[in-house]
C-alpha positions in Angstrom: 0.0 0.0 0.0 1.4 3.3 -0.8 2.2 5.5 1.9 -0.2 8.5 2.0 0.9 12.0 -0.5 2.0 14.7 2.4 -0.5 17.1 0.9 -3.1 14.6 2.4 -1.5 14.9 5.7 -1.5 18.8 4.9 -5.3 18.8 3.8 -6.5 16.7 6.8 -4.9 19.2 9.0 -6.3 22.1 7.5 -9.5 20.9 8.0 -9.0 20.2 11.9 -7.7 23.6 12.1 -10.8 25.2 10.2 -13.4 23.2 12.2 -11.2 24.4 15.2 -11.6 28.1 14.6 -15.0 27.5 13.6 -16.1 26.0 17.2 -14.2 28.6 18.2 -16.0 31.8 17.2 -19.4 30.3 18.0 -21.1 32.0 20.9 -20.1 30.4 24.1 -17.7 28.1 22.2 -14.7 29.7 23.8 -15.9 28.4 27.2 -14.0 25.0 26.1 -10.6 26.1 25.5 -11.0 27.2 29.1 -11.0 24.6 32.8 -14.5 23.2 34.3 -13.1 25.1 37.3 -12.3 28.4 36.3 -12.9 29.3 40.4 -12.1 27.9 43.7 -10.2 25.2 44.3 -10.7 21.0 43.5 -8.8 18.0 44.5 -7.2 16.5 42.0 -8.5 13.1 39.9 -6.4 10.3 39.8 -7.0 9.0 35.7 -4.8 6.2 34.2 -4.6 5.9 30.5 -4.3 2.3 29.6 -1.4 1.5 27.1 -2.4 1.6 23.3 -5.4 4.3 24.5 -6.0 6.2 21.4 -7.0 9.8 21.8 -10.5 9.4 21.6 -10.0 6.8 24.5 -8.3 9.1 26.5 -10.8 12.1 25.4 -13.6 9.8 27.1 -12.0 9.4 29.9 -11.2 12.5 30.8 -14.4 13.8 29.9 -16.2 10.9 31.9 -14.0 12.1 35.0 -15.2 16.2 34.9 -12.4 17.0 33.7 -12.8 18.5 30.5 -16.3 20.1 29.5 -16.2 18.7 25.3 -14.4 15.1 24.1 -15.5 16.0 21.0 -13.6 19.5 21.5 -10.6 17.7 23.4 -10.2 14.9 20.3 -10.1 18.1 17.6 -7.7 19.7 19.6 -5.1 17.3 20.1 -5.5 16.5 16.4 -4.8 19.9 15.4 -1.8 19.9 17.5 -1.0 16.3 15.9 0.0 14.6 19.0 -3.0 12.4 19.2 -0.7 9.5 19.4 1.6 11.0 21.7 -0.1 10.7 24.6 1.6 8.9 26.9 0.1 5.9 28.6 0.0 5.8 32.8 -1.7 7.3 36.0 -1.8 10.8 36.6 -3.0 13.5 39.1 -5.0 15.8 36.5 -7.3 18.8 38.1 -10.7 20.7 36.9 -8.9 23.9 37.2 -6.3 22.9 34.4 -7.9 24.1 31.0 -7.1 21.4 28.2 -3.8 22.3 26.5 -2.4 22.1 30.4 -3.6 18.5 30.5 -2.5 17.9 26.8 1.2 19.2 28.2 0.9 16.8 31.7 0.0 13.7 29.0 2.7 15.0 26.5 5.5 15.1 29.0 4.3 12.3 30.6 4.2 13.4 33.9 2.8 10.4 36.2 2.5 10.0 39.6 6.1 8.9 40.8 5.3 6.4 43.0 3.7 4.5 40.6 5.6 0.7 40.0 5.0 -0.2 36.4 4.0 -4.2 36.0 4.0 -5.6 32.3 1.4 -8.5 32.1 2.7 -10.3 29.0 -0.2 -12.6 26.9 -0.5 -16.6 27.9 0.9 -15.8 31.3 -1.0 -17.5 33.8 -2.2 -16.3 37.2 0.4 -18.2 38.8 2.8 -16.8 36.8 1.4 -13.3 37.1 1.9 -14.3 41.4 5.3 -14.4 40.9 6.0 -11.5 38.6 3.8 -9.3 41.6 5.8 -10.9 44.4 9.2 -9.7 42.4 7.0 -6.1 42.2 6.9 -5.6 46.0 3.1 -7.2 46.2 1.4 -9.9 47.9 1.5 -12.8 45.1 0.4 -15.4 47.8 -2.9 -13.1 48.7 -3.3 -12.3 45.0 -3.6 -16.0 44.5 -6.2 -15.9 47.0 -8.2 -13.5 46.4 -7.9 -14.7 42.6 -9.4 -18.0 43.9 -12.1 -16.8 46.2 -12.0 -13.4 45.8 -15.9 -11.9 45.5 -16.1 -9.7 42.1 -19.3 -8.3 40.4 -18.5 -9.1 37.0 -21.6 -10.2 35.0 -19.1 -11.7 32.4 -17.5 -13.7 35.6 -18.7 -17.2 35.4 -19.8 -19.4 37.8 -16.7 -21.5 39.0 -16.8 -24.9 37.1 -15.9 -28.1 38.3 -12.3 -29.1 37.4 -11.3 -25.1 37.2 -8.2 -24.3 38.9 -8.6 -20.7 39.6 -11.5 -18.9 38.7 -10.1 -15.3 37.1 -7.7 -17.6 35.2 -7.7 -15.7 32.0 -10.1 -13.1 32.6 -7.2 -10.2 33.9 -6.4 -9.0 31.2 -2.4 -8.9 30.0 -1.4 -5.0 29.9 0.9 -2.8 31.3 -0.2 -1.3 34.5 0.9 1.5 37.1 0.2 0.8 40.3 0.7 2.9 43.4 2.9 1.0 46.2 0.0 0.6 48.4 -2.4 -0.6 46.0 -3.7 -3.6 47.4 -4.3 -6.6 45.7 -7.6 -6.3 45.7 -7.6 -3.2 43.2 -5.0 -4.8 41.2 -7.2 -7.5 40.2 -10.0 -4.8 39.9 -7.9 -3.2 37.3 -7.3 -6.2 35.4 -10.8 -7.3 35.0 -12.0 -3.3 34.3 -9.5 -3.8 31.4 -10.6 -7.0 30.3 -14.4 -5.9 30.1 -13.4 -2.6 28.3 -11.7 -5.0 25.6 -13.9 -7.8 25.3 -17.3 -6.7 25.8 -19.5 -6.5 23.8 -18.4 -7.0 20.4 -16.7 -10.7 22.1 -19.5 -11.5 24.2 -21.5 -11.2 20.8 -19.3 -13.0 19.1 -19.1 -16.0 21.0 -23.2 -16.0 21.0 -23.5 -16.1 17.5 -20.9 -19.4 17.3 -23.1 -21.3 19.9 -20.5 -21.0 22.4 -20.5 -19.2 25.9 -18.4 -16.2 26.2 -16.5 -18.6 29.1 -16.1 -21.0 26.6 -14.6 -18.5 23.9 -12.0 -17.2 26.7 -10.9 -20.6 26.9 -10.5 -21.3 23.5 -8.7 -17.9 22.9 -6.1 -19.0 25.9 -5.0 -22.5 24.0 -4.3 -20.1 20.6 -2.5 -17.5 22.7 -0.3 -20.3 24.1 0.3 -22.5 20.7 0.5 -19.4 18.3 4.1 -17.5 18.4 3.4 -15.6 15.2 0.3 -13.3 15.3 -1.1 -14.1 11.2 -1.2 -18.1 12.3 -4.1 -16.8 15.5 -6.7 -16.7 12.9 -5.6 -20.0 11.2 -5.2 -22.3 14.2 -8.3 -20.8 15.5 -10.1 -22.5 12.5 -8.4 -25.7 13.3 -9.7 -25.6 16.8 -13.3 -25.0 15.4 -13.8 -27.6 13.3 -12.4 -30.5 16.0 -14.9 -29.0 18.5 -17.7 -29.2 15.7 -16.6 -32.9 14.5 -16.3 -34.3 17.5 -12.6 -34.6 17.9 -10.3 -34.3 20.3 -7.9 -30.6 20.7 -4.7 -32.3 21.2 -3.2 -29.2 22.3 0.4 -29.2 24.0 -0.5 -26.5 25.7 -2.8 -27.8 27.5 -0.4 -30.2 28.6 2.2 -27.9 29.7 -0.9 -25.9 31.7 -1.1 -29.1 33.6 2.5 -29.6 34.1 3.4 -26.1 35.0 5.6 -25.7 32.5 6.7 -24.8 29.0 7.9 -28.7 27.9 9.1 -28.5 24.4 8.6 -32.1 23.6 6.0 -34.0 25.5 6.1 -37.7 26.2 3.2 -40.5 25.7 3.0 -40.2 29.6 2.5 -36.6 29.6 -0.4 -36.7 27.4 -2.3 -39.5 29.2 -2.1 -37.0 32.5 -5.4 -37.5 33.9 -7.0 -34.3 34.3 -10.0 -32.3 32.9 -7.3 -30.4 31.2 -5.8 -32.8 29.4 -6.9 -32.3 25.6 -5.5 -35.4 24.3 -7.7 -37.6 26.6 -10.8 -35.2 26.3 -13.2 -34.6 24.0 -13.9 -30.9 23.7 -12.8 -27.5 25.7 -10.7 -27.9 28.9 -13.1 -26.1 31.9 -11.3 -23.5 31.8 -9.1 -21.1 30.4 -5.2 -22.1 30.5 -3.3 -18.2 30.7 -4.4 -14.7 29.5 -5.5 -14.3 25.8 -4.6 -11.3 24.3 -6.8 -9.0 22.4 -5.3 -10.9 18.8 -6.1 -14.2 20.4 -9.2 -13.3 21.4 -10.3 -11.7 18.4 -8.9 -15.0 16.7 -11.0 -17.2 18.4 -14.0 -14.8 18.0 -13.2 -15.0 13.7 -12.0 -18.7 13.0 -10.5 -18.6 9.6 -12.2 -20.8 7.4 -10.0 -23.2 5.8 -9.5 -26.9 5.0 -7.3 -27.7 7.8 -7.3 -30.2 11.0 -3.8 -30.7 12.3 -0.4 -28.1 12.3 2.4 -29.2 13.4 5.5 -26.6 14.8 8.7 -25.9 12.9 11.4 -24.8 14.2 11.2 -21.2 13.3 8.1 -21.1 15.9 5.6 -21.4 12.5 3.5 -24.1 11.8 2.9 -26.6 8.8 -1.1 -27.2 8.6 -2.5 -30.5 7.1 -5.8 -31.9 6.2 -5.2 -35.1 6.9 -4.2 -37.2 9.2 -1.2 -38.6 6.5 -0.1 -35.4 5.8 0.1 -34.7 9.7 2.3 -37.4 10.1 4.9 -37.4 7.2 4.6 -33.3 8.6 5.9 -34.4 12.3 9.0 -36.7 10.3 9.6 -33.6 8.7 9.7 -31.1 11.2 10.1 -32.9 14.9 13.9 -34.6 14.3 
C-alpha cells in the first residue's frame, strides 16, 4: 500500500484547524478552551490511560472524569496539535482547574505520579505466573492468588466456577501494562485487570461467541490455547479455524498447551506419559474445551477465536522457526511431524 501524499497529511490538518476556529468563534464556544473550574479550588482526579489508548479513548476518559467540559472539542484539539498518538500511557493526578492544553502538556511530558511501580502482564501468562511477577514487584502474590481463587467480584461476564477449574479469574485479567501505586492492594490490582478485560472484550466478544453457539467462558478458553500455541500473530486466525472444526466434528484438541498448563511448564517435547495425564485439562484424553481457560489471551487471540479462519485444515504441526505446517489429513500430519520434529 502506498504511503499517504503529504499534501493529504496537509489537507487533513487544515481541515481540523478550520473546524477548530470554527467552534471557536461560535457563541459560548470559547468556554472549552477554558477549565470546568475556572474558580475555587478542587482536588485533584487520579485517571490512568491504559497502554495503546487512542486519543478518543483518553478524550472519554477524561471527559467521563469532569475534567474537561467537550471530548468532541478535546479529540479536535489534540488532532490539530498532531499529538494524538503522543499521549503517553500511565496514571496521573489531573485537576478541573487545568484548561485542556495544560492536561494535553501533563500527558505530553508524561508526567505520572512517581510512586507508581509499572507491572508488564505479558499474553499466555498465567495467574500463577502473574503471582510471581507481583511478588518480584513488592506485592502480595500469595494473597493475590487468593483473592484470585475466592475473591468476590461483580462481573456479569464472571462465570460461575466450574468443576475441574483451577482458579476462577484464570484468564479473565487481562495482560497489559499497568501502574500501580505502592499501596495498592491486591484487591484493586485485580480490579484493574478485569476493568480492562471488560473494556476489551465486551461487547463485540461477548456477541461474538453467542453467534458461534459457544459461551463467552467457553470462547475465553479457547482464545487462551491459541495465545499459548501461536508464536506468530497471522497463524491466531488460522489455528483458530483448526480448533473450530475439531470442536464441531467431534474430535479431540490435542493441544500441547494444554499439557504444559497441567505440568506447569513450558515442555518442548512431551512424552506418551504426559499426554495420558489425567485431568479435565488434558486435551488429548478429552473430548472438547478444557473447563477453563489455560493463561491470558490477548486481544489478537481473542479476536482470533471470535473470527475462525475458514479453511481446510485439521492438524499443524510446529517448525522450528516457531511457524507451523497445517494438514488436512491425518497422513499429511504425520509425514509433517518426520519432517519437522527430528
Amino acid at each position: 500500500m502506498a504511503a499517504p501524499h503529504p499534501l493529504q497529511h496537509l489537507r487533513r490538518y487544515v481541515i481540523v484547524g478550520l473546524l477548530l476556529a470554527l467552534i471557536l468563534t461560535l457563541g459560548g464556544a470559547k468556554e472549552l478552551i477554558e477549565p470546568v473550574m475556572v474558580e475555587g479550588t478542587a482536588a485533584p482526579v487520579r485517571v490512568t490511560i491504559a497502554s495503546g489508548s487512542t486519543g478518543g479513548d483518553i478524550a472519554q476518559l477524561l471527559a467521563a472524569e469532569g475534567l474537561i467540559k467537550s471530548e468532541f472539542f478535546f479529540n479536535l484539539l489534540i488532532r490539530w496539535q498532531g499529538v494524538a498518538g503522543e499521549l503517553q500511557a500511565g496514571e496521573y493526578e489531573l485537576c478541573p482547574t487545568m484548561s485542556p492544553r495544560e492536561i494535553i502538556r501533563q500527558l505530553l511530558e508524561g508526567n505520572i505520579v512517581q510512586d507508581q511501580v509499572p507491572v508488564t502482564i505479558p499474553e499466555g501468562y498465567t495467574v500463577l505466573q502473574m503471582a510471581k511477577l507481583l511478588d518480584q514487584k513488592g506485592f502480595d502474590g500469595e494473597r493475590f492468588l487468593t483473592l484470585v481463587q475466592n475473591g468476590n467480584f461483580a462481573y456479569e461476564f464472571l462465570p460461575d466456577l466450574e468443576e475441574g477449574a483451577d482458579y476462577r479469574l484464570e484468564g479473565y485479567l487481562f495482560p497489559d501494562t499497568y501502574y500501580f501505586s505502592p499501596t495498592e492492594g491486591e484487591e484493586a490490582i485485580i480490579n484493574r485487570m478485569l476493568q480492562r478485560f471488560e473494556e476489551i472484550t465486551i461487547p463485540e466478544i461477548q456477541e461474538r461467541a453467542e453467534e458461534l453457539g459457544m459461551s463467552l467462558h467457553q470462547l475465553v478458553t479457547l482464545a487462551s490455547i491459541i495465545e499459548r500455541e501461536a508464536l506468530l500473530a497471522e497463524e491466531k486466525p488460522v489455528i483458530s479455524g483448526v480448533f473450530h472444526k475439531r470442536l464441531q466434528k467431534g474430535m479431540k484438541l490435542q493441544s500441547c498447551a494444554t499439557i504444559q498448563y497441567i505440568l506447569g511448564e513450558a515442555k518442548a517435547n512431551l512424552s506418551t506419559a504426559d499426554t495420558q495425564i489425567p485431568s479435565p485439562y488434558n486435551t488429548y484424553i478429552h473430548v472438547g474445551l478444557p473447563p477453563g481457560p489455560i493463561g491470558a489471551p490477548g486481544e489478537d487471540s481473542l479476536l482470533s477465536a471470535a473470527n475462525p479462519e475458514e479453511n481446510k485444515y485439521f492438524y499443524f504441526c510446529a517448525k522450528d522457526d516457531g511457524s507451523h505446517a497445517f494438514s488436512s489429513t491425518l497422513s499429511e500430519h504425520n509425514q509433517a511431524k518426520r519432517q519437522y520434529r527430528k
